[in-house]
ZAMARGU-4260 file (C-alpha; in steps of 0.2 Angstrom, whole numbers, plus 5000, padded with zeros to 4 digits):
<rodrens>
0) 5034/5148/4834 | 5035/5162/4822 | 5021/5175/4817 | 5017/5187/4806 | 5004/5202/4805
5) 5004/5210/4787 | 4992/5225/4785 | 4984/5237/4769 | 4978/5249/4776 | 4976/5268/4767
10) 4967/5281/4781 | 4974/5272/4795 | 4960/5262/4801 | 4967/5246/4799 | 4987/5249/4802
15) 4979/5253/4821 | 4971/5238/4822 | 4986/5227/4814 | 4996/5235/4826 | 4985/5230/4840
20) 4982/5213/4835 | 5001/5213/4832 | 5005/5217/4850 | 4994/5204/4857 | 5002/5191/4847
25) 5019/5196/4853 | 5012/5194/4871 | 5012/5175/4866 | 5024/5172/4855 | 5042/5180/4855
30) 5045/5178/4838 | 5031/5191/4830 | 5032/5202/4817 | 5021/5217/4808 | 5022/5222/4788
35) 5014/5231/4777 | 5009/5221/4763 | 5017/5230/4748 | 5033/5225/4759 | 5031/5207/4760
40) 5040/5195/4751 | 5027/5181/4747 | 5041/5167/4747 | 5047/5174/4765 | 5029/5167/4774
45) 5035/5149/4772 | 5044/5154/4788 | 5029/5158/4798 | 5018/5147/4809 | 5001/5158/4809
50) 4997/5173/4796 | 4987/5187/4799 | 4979/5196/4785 | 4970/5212/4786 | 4962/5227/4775
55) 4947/5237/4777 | 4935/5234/4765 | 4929/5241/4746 | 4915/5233/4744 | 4927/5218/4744
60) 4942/5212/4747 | 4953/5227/4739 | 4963/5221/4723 | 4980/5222/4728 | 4976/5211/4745
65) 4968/5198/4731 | 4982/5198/4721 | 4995/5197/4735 | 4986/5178/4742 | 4985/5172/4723
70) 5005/5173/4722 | 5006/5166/4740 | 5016/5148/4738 | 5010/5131/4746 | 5008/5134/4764
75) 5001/5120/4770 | 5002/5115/4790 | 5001/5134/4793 | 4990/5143/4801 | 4980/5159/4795
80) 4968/5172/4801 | 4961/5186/4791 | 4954/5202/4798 | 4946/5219/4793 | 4939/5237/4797
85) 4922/5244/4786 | 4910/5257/4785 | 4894/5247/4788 | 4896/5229/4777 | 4911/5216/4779
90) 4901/5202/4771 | 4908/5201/4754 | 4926/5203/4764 | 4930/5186/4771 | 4921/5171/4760
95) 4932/5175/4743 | 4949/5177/4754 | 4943/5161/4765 | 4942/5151/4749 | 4959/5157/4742
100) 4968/5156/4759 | 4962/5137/4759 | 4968/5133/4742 | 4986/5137/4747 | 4985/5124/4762
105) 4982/5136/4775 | 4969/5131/4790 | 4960/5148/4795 | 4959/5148/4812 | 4949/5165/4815
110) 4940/5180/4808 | 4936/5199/4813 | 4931/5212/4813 | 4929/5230/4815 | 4921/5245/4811
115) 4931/5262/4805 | 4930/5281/4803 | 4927/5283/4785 | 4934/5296/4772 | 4928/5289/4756
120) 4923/5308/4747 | 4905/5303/4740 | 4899/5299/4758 | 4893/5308/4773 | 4906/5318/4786
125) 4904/5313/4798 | 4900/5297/4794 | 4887/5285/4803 | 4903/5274/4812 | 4917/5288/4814
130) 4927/5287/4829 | 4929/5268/4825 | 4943/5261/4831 | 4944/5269/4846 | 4953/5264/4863
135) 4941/5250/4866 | 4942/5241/4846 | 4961/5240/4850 | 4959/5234/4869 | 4948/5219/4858
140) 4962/5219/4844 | 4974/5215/4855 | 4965/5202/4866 | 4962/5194/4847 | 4979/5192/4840
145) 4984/5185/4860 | 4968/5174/4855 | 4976/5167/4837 | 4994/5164/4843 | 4986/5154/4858
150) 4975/5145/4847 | 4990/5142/4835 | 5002/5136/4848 | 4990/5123/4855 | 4985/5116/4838
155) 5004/5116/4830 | 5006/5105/4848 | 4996/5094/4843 | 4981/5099/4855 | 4962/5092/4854
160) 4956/5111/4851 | 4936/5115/4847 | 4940/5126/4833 | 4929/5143/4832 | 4915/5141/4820
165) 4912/5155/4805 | 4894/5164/4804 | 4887/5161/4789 | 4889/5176/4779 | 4874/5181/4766
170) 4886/5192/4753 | 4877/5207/4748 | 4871/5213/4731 | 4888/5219/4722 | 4886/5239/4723
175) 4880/5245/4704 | 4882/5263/4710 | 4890/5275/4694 | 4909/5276/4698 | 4919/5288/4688
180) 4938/5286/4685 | 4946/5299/4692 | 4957/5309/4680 | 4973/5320/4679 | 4976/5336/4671
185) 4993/5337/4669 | 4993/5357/4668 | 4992/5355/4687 | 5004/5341/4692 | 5019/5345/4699
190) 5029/5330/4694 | 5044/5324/4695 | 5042/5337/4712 | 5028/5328/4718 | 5025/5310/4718
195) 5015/5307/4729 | 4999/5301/4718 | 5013/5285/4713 | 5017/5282/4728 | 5004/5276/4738
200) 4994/5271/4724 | 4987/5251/4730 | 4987/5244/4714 | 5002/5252/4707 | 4992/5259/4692
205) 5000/5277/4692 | 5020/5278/4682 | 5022/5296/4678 | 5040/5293/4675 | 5034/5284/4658
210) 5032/5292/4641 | 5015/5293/4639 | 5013/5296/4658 | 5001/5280/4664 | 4988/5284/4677
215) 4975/5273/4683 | 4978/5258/4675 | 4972/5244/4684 | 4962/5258/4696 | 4952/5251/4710
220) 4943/5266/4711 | 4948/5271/4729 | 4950/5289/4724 | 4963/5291/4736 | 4976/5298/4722
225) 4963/5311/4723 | 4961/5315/4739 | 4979/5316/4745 | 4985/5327/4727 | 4990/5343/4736
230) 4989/5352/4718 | 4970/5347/4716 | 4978/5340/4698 | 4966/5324/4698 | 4948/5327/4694
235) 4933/5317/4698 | 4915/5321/4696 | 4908/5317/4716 | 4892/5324/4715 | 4889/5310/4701
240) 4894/5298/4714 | 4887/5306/4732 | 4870/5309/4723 | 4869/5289/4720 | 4877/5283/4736
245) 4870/5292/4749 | 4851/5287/4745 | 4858/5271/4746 | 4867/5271/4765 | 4850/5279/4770
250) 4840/5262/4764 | 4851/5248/4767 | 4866/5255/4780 | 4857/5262/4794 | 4845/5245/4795
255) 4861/5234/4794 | 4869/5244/4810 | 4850/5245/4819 | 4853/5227/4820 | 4872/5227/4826
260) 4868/5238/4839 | 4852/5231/4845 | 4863/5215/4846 | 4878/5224/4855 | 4889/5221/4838
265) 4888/5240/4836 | 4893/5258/4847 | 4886/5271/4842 | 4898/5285/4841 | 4888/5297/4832
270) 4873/5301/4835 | 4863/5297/4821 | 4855/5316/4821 | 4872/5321/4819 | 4878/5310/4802
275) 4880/5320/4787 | 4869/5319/4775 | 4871/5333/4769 | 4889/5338/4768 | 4898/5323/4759
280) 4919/5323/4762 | 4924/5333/4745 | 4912/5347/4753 | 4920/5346/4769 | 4937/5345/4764
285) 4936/5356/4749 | 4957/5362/4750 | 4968/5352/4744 | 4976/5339/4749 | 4957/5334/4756
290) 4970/5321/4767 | 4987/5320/4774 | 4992/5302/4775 | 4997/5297/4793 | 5015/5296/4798
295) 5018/5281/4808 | 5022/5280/4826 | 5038/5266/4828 | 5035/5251/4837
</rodrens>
């Protein structure tokens, strides 16, 4: 059998669980490999038996993961599994990409997830679930992709297997929250020296190499070209978006991981005292670049 963990991950949340999941898959089956997704040929995963899928979560599934399953060919008699990190609310994560996964032929096998430190600039630092993933979340990461490979092996053998059932999930109100496009002042960019905006954009929405420069086409709102620009030449109004957002983690957030944690869904981290309600990210981090994007370790 052949396997395949592909990952998007931005702060680094979901690469450690990917590569976790990724290690536990190998433990099974030899022939296991780990991508990023803007690496992956589409074509290429007619190779593979089972295919794991993972992204934290933007309220949704992030555009870019979207767009990367509606180019996917036929693959059907394959096997997939789909998987995430968040902030509070994975619910409008997994029931679009479990429909689109289907349509393609694939049989979803399993879903998880977990939760993650979160650098979004509007919201608290530290946040109510920082210090997610942590040694534990990766022990469970691991013991999950050993978990799908098993699963795979036995169905692709022809195996009467109970497969796992999926909770219902009740998707949650889309967020209405003001979001304002961030916005580049060229006075400050130090292009072509610096590319860094371009290059790890998700959507690929930033080309300042064409004449007019094009920045934010497409954007997702992530605000990550933002927060990584070590010139501070990309400008968005936070207070705008931390005065709307925060009033709404107090009244829907913290009752959504009260009831994980009563029902041992949840560890608490931080201690709830210690969130920050009133020191959002951009205040914290208030030098540019507000974050350095983690090297990877090789496998």
């Amino acid at each position: 059998m052949k396997g395949i963990v592909i990952y998007f991950s931005l702060t680094g949340n979901t690469m450690k669980i990917a590569r976790a999941i990724h290690l536990g898959m190998k433990s099974v089956i030899g022939h296991a490999h780990l991508a990023k997704l803007k690496d992956v040929d589409v074509q290429s995963l007619t190779d593979y038996d089972v295919i794991g899928l993972g992204a934290p979560v933007w309220g949704g599934v992030p555009p870019n993961v979207m767009r990367l399953v509606h180019d996917l060919p036929r693959l059907s008699g394959k096997h997939a599994f789909v998987f995430c990190t968040h902030g509070v609310l994975p619910e409008r994560f997994f029931p679009p990409l479990f429909k689109q996964l289907t349509k393609k032929g694939l049989t979803v096998i399993g879903i998880r997830d977990w939760y993650g430190s979160v650098n979004r600039p509007a919201l608290p630092t530290p946040y109510l679930t920082d210090g997610h993933p942590d040694e534990i979340d990766l022990e469970e990461a691991e013991g999950f992709g050993a978990e799908m490979a098993e699963l795979s092996q036995k169905l692709e053998a022809g195996e009467t297997v109970i497969m796992p059932t999926f909770p219902k999930m009740q998707m949650t109100p889309p967020n209405k929250l003001p979001r304002p496009l961030p916005e580049r002042d060229a006075s400050k960019c130090r292009y072509p020296a610096c590319r860094t905006c371009m290059d790890h954009c998700p959507v690929g929405g930033i080309d300042l190499t064409s004449t007019p420069p094009v920045f934010a086409k497409g954007c997702s709102i992530c605000y990550f070209c933002e927060m990584i620009c070590p010139e501070g030449a990309i400008q968005v109004d936070y207070e705008l978006r931390a005065n709307a957002s925060i009033p709404r983690i107090k009244d829907l957030f913290l009752k959504h991981l009260a009831q994980a944690e009563a029902e041992g869904r949840f560890r608490r981290l931080v201690p709830l005292e210690k969130v920050g309600w009133d020191t959002p990210y951009y205040k914290v981090h208030n030098k540019h670049p507000r974050f350095v994007v983690p090297e990877e370790d090789p496998l």
